[in-house]
N, C-alpha and C positions, 0 to 999 in steps of 0.2 A: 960849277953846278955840283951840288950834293948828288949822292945815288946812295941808297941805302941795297942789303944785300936782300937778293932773292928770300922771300919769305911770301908761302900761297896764300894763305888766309888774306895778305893784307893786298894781294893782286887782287883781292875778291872786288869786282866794281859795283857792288851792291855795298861792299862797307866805306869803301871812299866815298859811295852818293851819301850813307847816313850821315858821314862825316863832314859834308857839306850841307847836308839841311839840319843840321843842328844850328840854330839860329845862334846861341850861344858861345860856337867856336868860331863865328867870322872873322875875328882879329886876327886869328892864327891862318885861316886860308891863303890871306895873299902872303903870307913868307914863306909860304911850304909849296905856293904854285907852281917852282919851276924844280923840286924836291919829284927824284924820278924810284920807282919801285922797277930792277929788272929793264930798266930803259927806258921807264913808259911813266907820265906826268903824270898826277894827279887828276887836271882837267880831260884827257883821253880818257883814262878810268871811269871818269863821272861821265864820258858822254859814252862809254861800254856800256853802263849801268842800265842807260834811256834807253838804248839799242836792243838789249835782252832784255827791259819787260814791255818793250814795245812789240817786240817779235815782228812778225810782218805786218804791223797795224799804222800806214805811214799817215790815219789821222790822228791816232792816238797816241805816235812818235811825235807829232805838233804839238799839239797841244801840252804833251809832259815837257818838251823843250821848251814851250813859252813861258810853261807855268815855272819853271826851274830859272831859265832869264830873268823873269819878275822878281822870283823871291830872292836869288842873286844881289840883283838890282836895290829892292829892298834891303835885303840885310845888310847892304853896304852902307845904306845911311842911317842906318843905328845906331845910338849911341853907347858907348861900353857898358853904362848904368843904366838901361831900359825899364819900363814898367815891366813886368812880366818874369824878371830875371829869376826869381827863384822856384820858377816850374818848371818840370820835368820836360824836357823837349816833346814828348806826346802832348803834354796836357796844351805846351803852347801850340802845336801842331791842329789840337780841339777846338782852342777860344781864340788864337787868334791869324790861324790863317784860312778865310775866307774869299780873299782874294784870289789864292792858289789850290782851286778843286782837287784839280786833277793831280797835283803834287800832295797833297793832305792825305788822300788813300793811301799812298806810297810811304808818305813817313810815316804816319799810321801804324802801318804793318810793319815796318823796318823797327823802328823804334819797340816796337813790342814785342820783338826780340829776345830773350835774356842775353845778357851778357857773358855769361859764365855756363859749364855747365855742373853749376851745383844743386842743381834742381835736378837732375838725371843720379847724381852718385848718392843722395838724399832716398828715390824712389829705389837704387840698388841695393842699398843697404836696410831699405822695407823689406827688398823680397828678398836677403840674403836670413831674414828673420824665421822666413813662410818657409821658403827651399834648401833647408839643412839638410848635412850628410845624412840624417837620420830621415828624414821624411824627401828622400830621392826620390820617390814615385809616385809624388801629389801630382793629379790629374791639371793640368795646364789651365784647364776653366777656374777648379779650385784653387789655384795657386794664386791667378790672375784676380779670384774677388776677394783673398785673403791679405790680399800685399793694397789693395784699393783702401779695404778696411782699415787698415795698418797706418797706410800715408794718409 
């Protein structure tokens, strides 16, 4: 058994579940299943995930557990070369899972995510433009709708 080294981000059970509803990397899932983060599988991670956004809601724990089984289930009989293949996992997550409600909100949001955070050091270097050495004591409102302006 592989174990890769402690690394938090990827402990996170919220990015193993994206990483399992992306309908697109099911080929990859079943060889990375028994692939441990810190001790702990893959599939553990993914049922931490249903745990924390279920909270104490143990209908709402069903139903994301059945609807996750299904689309599992599903994506297993996919073909590598699917209709769909060249949309963004949101958009397949839009048109074509209907089947799986309660799981579609969740990827949904997940997926719409950024990736990166280039969109924060982009907005920082607006207001590095507003908040120069020279203009130190722009009032915080002002600063706030000059750097809006700006990006």
């Amino acid at each position: 058994m592989f174990s890769w080294p402690s690394v938090a981000l990827i402990q996170d059970p919220l990015l193993v579940l994206a990483f399992y509803l992306d309908p697109f990397l099911f080929p990859v899932h079943q060889r990375v299943a028994a692939m441990q983060w810190d001790g702990t599988t893959l599939p553990t991670l993914r049922g931490r995930a249903v745990e924390f956004l279920a909270g104490d809601d143990a209908s709402y724990s069903l139903r994301l557990s059945r609807d996750l089984a299904a689309f599992l289930t599903y994506a297993e009989q996919l073909p590598v070369a699917f209709a769909g293949r060249d949309l963004h996992p949101a958009q397949w997550w839009v048109l074509m899972a209907e089947p799986f409600p309660t799981l579609r909100v969740v990827a949904l949001r997940i997926f719409a995510l950024p990736p990166s955070a280039a969109g924060r050091e982009r907005a920082f270097k607006r207001a590095k433009l507003v908040h120069t050495a020279v203009r130190n004591r722009l009032d915080p409102a002002k600063a706030d709708m000059q750097t809006r302006i700006i990006f």
